[in-house]
C-alpha positions as CSV (number, residue, x, y, z in Angstrom):
1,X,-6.8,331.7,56.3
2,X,-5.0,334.6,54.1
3,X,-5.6,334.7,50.7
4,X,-3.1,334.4,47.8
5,X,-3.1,338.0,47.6
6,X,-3.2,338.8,51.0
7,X,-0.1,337.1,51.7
8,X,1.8,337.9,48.5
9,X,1.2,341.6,49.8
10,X,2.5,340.9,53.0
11,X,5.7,339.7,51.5
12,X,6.0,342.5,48.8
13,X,5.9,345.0,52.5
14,X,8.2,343.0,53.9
15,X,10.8,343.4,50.5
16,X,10.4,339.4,50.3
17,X,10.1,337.7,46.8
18,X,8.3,334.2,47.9
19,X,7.2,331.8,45.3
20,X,4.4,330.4,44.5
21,X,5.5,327.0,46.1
22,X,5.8,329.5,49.4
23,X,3.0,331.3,49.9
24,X,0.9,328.1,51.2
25,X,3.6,327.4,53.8
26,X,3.4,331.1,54.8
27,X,-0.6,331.8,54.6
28,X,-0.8,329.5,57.8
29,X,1.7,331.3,60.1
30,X,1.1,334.7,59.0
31,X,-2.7,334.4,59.4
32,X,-1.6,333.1,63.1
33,X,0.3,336.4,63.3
34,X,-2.0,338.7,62.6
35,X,-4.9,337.1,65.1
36,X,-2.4,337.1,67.3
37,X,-1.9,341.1,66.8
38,X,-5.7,341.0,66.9
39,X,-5.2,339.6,70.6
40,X,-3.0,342.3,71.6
41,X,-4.9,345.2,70.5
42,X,-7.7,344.0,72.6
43,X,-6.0,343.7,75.4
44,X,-7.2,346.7,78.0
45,X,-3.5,348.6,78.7
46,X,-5.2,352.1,80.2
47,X,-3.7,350.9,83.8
48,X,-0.2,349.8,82.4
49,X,2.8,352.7,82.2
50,X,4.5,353.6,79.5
51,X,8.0,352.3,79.1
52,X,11.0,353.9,77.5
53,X,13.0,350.5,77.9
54,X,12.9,346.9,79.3
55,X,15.7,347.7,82.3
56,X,14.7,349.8,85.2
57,X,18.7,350.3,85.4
58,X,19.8,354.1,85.1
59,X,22.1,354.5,82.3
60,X,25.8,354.6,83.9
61,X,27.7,357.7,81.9
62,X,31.2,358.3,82.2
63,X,33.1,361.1,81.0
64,X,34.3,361.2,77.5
65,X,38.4,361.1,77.7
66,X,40.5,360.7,74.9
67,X,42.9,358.1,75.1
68,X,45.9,357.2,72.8
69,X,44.5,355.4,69.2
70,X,46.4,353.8,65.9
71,X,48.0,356.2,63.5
72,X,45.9,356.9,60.3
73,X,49.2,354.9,58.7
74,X,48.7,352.0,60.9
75,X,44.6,352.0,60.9
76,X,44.9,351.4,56.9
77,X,47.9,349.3,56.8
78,X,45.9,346.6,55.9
79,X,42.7,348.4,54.0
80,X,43.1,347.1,50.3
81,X,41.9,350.1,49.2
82,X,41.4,353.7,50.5
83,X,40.0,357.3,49.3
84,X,40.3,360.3,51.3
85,X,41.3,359.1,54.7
86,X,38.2,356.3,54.4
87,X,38.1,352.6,53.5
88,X,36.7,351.7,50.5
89,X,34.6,348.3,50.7
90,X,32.7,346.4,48.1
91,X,28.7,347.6,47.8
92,X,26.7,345.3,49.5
93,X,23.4,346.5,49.2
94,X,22.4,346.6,45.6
């Protein structure tokens, strides 16, 4: 099982602050994780093509037309606050 350190680590790469309390109740799955990962690399993929993308489906393109939109008035009639033709919005990322 992962240590106290090892998992502790883990959640400092992964920008989680875990407490002490935590890091028991995630030591178990994350060390299930990882052997898992161990399972994967093993795995023998030299016959198996490269994929771009899970849907064989072409992309459908269509032509890029204009079509009529909202005034800039009537886009920010509701915005509570706007500053050179954007809307302003509370930070959410601190």
């Amino acid at each position: 099982m992962l240590s106290k350190e090892e998992v502790l680590k883990i959640a400092k790469l992964s920008r989680l602050k875990i407490s002490d309390a935590e890091i028991e109740s995630f030591a178990k799955p994350l060390d299930k994780l990882l052997h898992y990962m161990e399972d994967l690399k093993a795995l023998d993929l030299s016959d198996v093509e490269p994929m771009t993308g899970v849907e064989d489906a072409p992309t459908v393109l269509r032509e890029d037309v204009p079509l009529p939109s909202l005034s800039h008035e009537q886009a920010f009639a509701n915005a509570p606050e706007e500053e050179n033709g954007h809307f302003v919005i509370p930070k959410v990322i601190g």
